[in-house]
matplotlib code that plots the C-alpha trace (Angstrom):
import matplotlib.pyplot as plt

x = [22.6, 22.4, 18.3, 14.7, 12.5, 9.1, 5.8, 2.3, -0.2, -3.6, -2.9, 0.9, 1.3, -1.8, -5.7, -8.3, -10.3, -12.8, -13.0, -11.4, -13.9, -16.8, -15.3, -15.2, -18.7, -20.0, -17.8, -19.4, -22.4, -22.6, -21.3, -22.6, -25.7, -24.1, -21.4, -21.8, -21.2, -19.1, -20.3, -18.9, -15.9, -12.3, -10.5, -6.8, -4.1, -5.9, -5.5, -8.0, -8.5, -9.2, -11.5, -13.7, -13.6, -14.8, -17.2, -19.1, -18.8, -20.6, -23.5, -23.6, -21.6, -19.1, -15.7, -16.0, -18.3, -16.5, -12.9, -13.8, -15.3, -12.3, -10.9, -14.3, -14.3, -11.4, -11.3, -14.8, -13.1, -9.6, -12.4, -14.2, -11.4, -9.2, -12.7, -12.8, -8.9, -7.5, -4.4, -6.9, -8.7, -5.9, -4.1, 0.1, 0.1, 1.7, 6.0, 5.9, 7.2, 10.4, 11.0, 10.9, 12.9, 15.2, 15.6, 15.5, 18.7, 20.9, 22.4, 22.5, 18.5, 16.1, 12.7, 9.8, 6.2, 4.6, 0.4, -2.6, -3.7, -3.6, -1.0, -3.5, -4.9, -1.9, -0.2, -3.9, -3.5, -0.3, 0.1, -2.8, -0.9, 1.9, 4.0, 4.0, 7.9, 10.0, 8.9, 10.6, 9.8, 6.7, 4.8, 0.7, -2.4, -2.9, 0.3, -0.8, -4.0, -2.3, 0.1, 2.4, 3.7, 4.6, 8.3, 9.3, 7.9, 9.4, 12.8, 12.9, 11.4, 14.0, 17.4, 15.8, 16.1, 18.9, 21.3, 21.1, 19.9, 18.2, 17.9, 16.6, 16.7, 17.6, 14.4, 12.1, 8.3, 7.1, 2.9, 0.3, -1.7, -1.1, -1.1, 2.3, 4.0, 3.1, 4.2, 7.3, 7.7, 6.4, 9.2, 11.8, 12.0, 12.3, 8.8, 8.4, 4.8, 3.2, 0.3, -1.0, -4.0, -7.0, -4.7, -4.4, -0.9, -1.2, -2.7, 0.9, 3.1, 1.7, 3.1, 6.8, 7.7, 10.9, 10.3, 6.9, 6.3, 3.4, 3.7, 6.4, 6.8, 8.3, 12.1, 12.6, 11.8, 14.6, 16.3, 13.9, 14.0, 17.6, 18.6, 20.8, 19.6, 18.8]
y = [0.6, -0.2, -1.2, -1.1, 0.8, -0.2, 2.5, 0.9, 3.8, 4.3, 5.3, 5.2, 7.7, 9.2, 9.6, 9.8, 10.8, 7.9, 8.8, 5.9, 3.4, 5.1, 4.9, 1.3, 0.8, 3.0, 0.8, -2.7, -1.3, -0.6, -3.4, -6.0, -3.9, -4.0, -3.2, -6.1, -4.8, -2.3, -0.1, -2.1, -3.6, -3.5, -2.2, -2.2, -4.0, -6.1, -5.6, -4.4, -7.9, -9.5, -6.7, -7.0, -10.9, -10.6, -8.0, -9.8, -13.2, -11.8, -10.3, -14.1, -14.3, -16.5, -15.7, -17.4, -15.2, -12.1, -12.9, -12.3, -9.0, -8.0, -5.6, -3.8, -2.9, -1.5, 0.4, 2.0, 2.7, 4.3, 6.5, 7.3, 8.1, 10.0, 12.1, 12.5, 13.0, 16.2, 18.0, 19.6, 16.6, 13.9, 14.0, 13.9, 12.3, 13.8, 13.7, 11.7, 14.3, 15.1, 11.3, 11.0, 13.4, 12.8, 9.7, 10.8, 13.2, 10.0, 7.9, 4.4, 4.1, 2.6, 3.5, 1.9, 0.6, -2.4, -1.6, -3.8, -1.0, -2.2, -0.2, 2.5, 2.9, 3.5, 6.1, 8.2, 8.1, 8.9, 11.8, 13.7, 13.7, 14.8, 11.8, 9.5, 11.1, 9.5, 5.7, 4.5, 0.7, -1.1, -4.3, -3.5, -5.6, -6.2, -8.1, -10.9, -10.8, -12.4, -9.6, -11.9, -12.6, -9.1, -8.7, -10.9, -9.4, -5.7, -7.5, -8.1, -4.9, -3.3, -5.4, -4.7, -1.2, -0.3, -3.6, -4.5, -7.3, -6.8, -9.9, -9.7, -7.0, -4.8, -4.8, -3.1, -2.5, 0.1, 0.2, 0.7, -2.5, -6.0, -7.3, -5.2, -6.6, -10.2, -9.3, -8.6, -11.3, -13.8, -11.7, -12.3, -8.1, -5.7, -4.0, -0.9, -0.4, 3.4, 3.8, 6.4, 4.8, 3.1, 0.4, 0.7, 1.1, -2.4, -3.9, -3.4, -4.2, -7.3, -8.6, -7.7, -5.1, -4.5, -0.1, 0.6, 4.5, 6.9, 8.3, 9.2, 12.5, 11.2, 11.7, 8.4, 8.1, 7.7, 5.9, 3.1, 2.9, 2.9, 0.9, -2.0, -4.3, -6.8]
z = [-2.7, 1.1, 1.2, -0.6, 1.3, 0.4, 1.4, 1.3, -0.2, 1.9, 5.8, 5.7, 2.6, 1.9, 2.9, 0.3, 2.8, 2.0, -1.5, -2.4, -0.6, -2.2, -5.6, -5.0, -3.8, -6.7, -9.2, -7.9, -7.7, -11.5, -12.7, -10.0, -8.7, -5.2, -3.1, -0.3, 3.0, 2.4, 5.1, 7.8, 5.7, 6.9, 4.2, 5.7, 4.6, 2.0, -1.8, -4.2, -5.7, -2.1, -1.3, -4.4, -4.3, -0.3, -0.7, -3.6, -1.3, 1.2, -1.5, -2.8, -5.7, -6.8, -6.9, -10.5, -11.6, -10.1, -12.0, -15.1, -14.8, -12.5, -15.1, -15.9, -12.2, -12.2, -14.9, -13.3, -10.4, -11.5, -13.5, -10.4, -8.6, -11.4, -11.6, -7.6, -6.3, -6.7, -4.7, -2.5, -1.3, -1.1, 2.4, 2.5, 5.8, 8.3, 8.0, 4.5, 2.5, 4.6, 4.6, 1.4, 0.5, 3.2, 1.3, -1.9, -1.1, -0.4, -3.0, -1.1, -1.1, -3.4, -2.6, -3.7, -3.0, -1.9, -1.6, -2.5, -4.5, -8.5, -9.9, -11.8, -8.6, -6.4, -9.4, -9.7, -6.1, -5.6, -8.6, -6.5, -3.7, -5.5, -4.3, -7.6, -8.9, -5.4, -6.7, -9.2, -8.9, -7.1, -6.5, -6.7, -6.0, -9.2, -9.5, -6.9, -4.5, -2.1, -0.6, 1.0, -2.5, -3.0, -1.8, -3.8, -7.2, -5.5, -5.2, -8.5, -9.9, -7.7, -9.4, -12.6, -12.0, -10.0, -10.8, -7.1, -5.2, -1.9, 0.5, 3.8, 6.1, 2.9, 2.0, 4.6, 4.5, 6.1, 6.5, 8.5, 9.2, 10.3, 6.9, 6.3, 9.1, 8.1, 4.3, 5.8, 7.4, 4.5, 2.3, 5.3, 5.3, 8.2, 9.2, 10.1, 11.5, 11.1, 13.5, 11.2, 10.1, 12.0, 13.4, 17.0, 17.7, 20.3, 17.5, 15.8, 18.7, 19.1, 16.3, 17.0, 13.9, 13.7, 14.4, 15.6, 14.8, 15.8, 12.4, 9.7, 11.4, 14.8, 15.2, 15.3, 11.7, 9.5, 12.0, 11.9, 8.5, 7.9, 11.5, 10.2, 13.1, 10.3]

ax = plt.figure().add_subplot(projection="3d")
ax.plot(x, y, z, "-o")
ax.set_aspect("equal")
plt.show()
């Protein structure tokens, strides 16, 4: 295999459309009796466990008395959002789809995914969209909160599957916030940067990714992702 291309989910793949968020809110709310701020929270780049834990800091609670009620929270909102999602309401963003199976048609790519989404979250998610059968391997939220830990745990996901190993610039992220470039980075990866999502595209560039793209439909595309500049 020549790399690991790794897709974050929300704004780079897919828009619930803000489904997702209120799934979220209506989950905390039920089992906490509030969603914190979540009107005015920034969602992007952070993973599920970072958002619940900040969210629940800002409505006063401990993060210790947050943990432990972790699972019951998600599995409140993987219901909400099983319920919610449907082919018709989740948005293939624009270009994905010929990507992927641009990639998909070659037989020196591993594609996989690297999102803070917890991995029930990210496949509900994903099977709406009608995306979930091009991943094969993934590292998810729920596998570390801190997303800079998350190449890593793809790496070896990704040798465990295909027999391969994948250091450095054969491993490339490709996402749509800040926090994708610097989980690049933190994995010693190339980033490709999508401004497809809320992210101003300077906001991007100013952090030096590797490709900066308007979205996964320009041209420029699978040359980003497959440039051996690395």
């Amino acid at each position: 295999m020549h790399r690991l291309i790794l897709f974050d989910v929300d704004g780079t793949l897919l828009s619930t459309n803000g489904r997702a968020g209120e799934a979220i809110g209506a989950a905390l709310r039920e089992t906490f009796g509030t969603a914190g701020r979540i009107e005015s929270f920034a969602f992007a780049g952070k993973t599920d466990p970072q958002i619940i834990y900040e969210l629940m800091a800002a409505a006063g609670l401990e993060r210790s008395e947050v943990a432990p009620r972790l699972p019951e929270v998600f599995d409140r909102y993987c219901g909400y959002i099983a319920g919610a999602l449907t082919p018709a309401n989740t948005r293939v963003l624009p270009g994905v789809r010929e990507v992927l199976d641009a990639l998909a048609s070659r037989g020196d790519i591993a594609v996989g995914l690297l999102t803070g989404n917890i991995r029930r979250g990210a496949e509900i998610k994903l099977a709406a969209a009608g995306l979930l059968p091009y991943f094969a391997v993934g590292a998810f939220g729920s596998d570390d909160e801190d997303r800079n830990r998350l190449v890593p745990v793809a790496r070896t996901r990704a040798r465990e599957h295909w027999g391969e190993e994948f250091p450095g610039a054969r491993t490339v992220v490709v996402g749509d916030a800040q926090a994708d470039i610097r989980c690049a980075r933190a994995g010693a990866a190339r980033a490709v940067a999508v401004a497809s999502s809320k992210t101003p595209k300077c906001d991007l560039a100013a952090l030096a990714p590797d490709a900066l793209l308007d979205s996964l439909a320009s041209p420029a595309a699978l040359t980003a992702l497959l440039a051996n500049d690395g």
